[in-house]
C-alpha positions in Angstrom: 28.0 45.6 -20.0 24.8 47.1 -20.6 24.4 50.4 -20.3 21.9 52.0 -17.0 19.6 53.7 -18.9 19.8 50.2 -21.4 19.1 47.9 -18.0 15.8 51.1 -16.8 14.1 50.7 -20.3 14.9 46.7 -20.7 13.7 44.8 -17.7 14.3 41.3 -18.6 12.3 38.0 -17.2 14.3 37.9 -13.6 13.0 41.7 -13.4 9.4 40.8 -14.3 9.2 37.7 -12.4 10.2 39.6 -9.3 7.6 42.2 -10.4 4.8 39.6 -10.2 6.3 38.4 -7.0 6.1 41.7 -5.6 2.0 42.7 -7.0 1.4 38.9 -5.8 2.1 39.9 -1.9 0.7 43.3 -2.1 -2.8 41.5 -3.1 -2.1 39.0 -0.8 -2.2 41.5 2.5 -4.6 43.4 1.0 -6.9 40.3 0.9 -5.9 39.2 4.3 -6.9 42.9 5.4 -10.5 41.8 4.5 -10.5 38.6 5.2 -9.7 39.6 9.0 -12.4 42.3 9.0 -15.4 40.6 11.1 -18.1 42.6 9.6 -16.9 42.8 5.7 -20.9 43.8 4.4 -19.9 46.4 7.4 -16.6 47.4 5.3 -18.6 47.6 2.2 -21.5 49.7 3.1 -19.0 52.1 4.6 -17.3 52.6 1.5 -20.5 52.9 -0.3 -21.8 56.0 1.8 -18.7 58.0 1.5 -19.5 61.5 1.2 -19.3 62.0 -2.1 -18.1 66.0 -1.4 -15.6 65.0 0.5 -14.2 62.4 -2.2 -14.3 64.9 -4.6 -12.4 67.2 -2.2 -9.7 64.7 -1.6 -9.1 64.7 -5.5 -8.7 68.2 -5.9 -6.0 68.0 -3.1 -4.1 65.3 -5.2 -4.1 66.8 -8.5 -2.8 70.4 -6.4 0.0 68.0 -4.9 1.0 67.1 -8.1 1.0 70.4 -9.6 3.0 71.8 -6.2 5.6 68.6 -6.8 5.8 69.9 -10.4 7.2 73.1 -9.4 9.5 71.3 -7.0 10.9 69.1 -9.3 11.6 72.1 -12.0 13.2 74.2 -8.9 15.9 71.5 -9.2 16.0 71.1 -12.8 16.7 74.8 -12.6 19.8 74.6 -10.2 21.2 72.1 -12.4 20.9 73.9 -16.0 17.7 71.7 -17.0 15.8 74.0 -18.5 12.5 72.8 -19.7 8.6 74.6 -20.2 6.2 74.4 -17.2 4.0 72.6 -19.4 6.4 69.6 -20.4 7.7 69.1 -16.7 4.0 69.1 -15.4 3.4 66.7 -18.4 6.2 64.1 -17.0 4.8 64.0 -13.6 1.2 63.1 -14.7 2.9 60.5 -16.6 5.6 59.6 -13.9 2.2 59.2 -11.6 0.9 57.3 -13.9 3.4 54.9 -14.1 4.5 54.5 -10.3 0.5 53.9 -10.1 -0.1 51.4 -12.8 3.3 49.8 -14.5 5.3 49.1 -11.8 7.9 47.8 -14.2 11.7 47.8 -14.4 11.8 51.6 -14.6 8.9 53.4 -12.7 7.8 56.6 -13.0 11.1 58.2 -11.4 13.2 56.6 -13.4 11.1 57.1 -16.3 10.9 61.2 -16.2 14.8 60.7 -15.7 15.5 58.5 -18.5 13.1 61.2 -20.6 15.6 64.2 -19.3 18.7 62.5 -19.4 18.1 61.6 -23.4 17.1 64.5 -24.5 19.3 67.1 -22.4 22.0 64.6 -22.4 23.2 63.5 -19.0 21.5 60.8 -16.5 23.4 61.7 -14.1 22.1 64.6 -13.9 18.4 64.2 -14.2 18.6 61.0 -11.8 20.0 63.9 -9.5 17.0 66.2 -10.1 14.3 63.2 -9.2 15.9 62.3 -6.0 16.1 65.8 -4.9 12.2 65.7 -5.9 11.8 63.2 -4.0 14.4 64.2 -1.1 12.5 67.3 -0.8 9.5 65.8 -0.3 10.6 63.9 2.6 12.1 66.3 4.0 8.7 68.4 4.2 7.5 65.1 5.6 9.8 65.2 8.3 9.2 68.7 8.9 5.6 68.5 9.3 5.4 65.0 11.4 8.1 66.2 13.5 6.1 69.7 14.4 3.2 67.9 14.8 4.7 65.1 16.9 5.9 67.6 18.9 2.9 69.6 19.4 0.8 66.5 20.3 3.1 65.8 23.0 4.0 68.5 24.7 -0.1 69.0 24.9 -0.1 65.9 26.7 -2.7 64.4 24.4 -3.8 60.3 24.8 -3.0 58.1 22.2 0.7 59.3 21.5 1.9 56.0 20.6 1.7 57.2 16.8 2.9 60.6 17.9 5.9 59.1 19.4 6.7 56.8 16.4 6.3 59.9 14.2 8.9 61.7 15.8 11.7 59.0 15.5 11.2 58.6 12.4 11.3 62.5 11.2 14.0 62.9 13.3 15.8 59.9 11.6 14.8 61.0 8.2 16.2 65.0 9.1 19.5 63.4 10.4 20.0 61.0 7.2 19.4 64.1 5.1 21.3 66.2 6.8 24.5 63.8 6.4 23.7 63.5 2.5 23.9 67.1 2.2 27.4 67.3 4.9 29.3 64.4 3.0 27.9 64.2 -0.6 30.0 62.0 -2.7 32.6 61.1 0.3 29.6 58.4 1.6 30.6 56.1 -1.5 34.2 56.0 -0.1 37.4 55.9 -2.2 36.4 53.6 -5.0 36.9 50.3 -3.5 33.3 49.3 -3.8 31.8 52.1 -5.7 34.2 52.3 -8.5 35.0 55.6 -10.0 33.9 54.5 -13.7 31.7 52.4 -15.4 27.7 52.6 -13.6 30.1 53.4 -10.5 31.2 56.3 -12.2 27.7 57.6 -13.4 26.4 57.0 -9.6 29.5 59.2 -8.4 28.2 62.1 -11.0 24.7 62.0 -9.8 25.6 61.9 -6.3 27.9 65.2 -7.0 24.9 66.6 -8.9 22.7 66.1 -5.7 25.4 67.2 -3.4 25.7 70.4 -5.3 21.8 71.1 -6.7 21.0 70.0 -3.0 22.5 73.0 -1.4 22.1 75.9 -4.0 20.1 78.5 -1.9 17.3 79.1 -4.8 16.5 75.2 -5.3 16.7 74.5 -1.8 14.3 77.4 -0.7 11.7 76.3 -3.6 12.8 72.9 -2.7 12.0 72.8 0.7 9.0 75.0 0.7 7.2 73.2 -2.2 8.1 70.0 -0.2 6.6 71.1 2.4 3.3 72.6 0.3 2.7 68.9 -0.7 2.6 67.2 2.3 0.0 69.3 3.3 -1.9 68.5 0.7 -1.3 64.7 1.3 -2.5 65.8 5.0 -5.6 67.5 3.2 -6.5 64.2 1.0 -6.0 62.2 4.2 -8.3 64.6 6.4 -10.9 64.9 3.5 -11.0 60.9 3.3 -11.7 60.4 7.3 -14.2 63.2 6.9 -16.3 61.1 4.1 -16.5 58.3 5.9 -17.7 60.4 9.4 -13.9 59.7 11.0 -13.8 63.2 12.9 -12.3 62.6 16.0 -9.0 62.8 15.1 -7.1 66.3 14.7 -5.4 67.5 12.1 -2.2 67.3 14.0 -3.2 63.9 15.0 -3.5 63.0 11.5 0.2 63.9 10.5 1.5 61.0 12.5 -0.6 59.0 10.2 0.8 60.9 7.1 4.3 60.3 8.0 3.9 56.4 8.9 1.9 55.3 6.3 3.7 57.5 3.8 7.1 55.1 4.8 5.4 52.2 4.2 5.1 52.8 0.7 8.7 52.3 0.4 8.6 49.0 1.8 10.4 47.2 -1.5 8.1 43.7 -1.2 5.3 45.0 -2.7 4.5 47.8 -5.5 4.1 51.1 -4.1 3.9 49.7 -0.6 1.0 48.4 -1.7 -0.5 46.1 1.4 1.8 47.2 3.5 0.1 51.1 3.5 -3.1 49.8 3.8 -1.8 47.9 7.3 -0.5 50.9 8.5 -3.5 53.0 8.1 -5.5 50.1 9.8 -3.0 50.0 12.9 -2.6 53.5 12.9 -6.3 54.9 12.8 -6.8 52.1 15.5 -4.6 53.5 17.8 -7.0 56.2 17.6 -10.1 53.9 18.0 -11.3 53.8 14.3 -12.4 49.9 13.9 -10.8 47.7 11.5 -14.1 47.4 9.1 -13.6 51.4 9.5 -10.3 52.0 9.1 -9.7 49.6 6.3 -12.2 51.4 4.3 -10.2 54.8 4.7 -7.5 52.9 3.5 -9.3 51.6 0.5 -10.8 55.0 -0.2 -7.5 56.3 0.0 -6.2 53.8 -2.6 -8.8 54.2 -4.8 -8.8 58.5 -4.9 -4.7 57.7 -5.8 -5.6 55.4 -8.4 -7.9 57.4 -10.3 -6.2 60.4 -10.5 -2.8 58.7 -11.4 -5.0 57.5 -14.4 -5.7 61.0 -15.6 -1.5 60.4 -16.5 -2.5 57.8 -19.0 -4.4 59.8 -20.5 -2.1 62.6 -20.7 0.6 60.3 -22.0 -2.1 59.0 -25.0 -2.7 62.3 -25.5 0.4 63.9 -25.6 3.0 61.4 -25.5 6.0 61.6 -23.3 8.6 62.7 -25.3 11.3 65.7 -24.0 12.1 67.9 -27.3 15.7 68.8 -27.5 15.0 71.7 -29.3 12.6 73.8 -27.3 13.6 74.9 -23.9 12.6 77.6 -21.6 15.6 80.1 -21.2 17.1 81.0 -17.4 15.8 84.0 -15.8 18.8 85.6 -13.4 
């Protein structure tokens, strides 16, 4: 049997063919996004009078996301005796955004800084553990913020709550589901009847301790938790700065975090790279809740998708530049 990190850096045809599959329906609701817009010249000269300050604006928030993830990311790389430069870990998640934005391939960007780690600092386990809580944490600030500003939109008795009220279940879903992760750890994978206690089975069991145990040390979780929620702020500022370039100004900034939160999820959805389609839907239901018309709110979405794509391409260059190498010889040492 082949090895995980052997299956991660191989994808064979099945794996590709499903790729395509996948970039082939994400293109296909993005085109039925426009081909249902009734004025699409409408949907073009919107895009083309963005505010070009505001664009720019929405960039810098991005690349400051990134750089407050970075710090997330090495908080748990800390708690579980990864210890790498600044410099390298900030290098992996230009490249890691690189990847999840362009080669959506067998291994993705999370998988890629983990496969990096694990080889040179010798366990995947391990640094599988320290993406996840990466990304755990960053739901988790998710969660936090949506549900705050759920609850501050309803208790003001505000219209348009039907995103506000969708916001809220799914925080509080999200809170619960983490909350059990961090109460049960390993005991969720039961007693080895279908998660086998060697083999891949046995390397999920390690990470899953890893997470259990990085997830609750006091230090990672404070810098965690509060870089997690640091980010999503700044994913709230790049949303906010995109709706003011294209004169979308009605809608709060607590409005706004419903928005975050619901089109965040759908770039999970597996059909489609990145959510890729499926994002751009939400944002079109979701700002037209609030009014925004589809010609409108299709070209925030667009915008949107653009601003991601071109900074995630500043991680190619980084990677031509630099490479994406780990050394296993230069390390930073633990400060008590």
């Amino acid at each position: 049997m082949a090895s995980l990190e052997q299956e991660l850096e191989k994808p064979g045809k099945g794996a590709l063919f499903k790729l395509l599959i996948r970039i082939g329906i994400g293109l296909l609701v993005v085109a039925i996004l426009i081909w249902r817009t009734p004025d699409r010249h409408k949907l073009a000269t919107t895009l083309t009078h963005a505010h070009v300050g505001w664009v720019v604006a929405a960039g810098v928030a991005i690349f400051a996301g990134i750089f407050a993830s970075t710090l997330r990311w090495k908080a748990y790389l800390y708690a579980l005796e990864i210890y790498l430069p600044f410099p390298t870990v900030l290098r992996l998640y230009f490249v890691g955004t690189f990847f999840n934005a362009f080669l959506p391939s067998g291994i993705g960007g999370d998988a890629y800084k983990a496969v990096r780690i694990g080889k040179a600092r010798g366990g995947m386990p391990s640094a599988f553990a320290s993406v996840f809580l990466d990304r755990f944490a960053g739901f988790i600030g998710l969660s936090g913020l949506g549900l705050l500003g759920a609850l501050i939109t309803l208790a003001a008795h505000q219209k348009h709550l039907k995103v506000a009220l969708i916001s809220a279940v799914l925080c509080a879903g999200m809170l619960s589901a983490a909350a059990i992760l961090l109460i049960w750890g390993e005991r969720l994978l039961g007693r080895g009847r279908v998660i086998k206690e060697h083999g891949i089975g046995g390397k999920l069991r390690e990470a899953v301790r890893a997470i259990h145990a990085a997830g609750r040390h006091p230090q990672a979780a404070a810098r965690g938790y509060l870089f997690g929620v640091v980010f999503q702020i700044l994913v709230l500022t790049y949303n906010v700065c995109v709706g003011r370039a294209l004169g979308i100004t009605h809608i709060s900034i607590v409005q706004m975090t419903g928005i975050v939160v619901i089109t965040s999820l759908a770039t999970i959805i597996p059909l489609s790279p990145g959510g890729l389609g499926f994002r751009e839907t939400a944002y079109v239901w979701a700002l037209g809740t609030f009014g925004v018309v589809h010609s409108q709110g299709l070209a925030f979405a667009l915008l949107v998708l653009i601003v991601l794509l071109l900074t995630s391409a500043v991680g190619g260059l980084v990677y031509v530049i630099a490479g994406g190498d780990v050394p296993a010889d230069v390390e930073e040492a633990p400060v008590d």
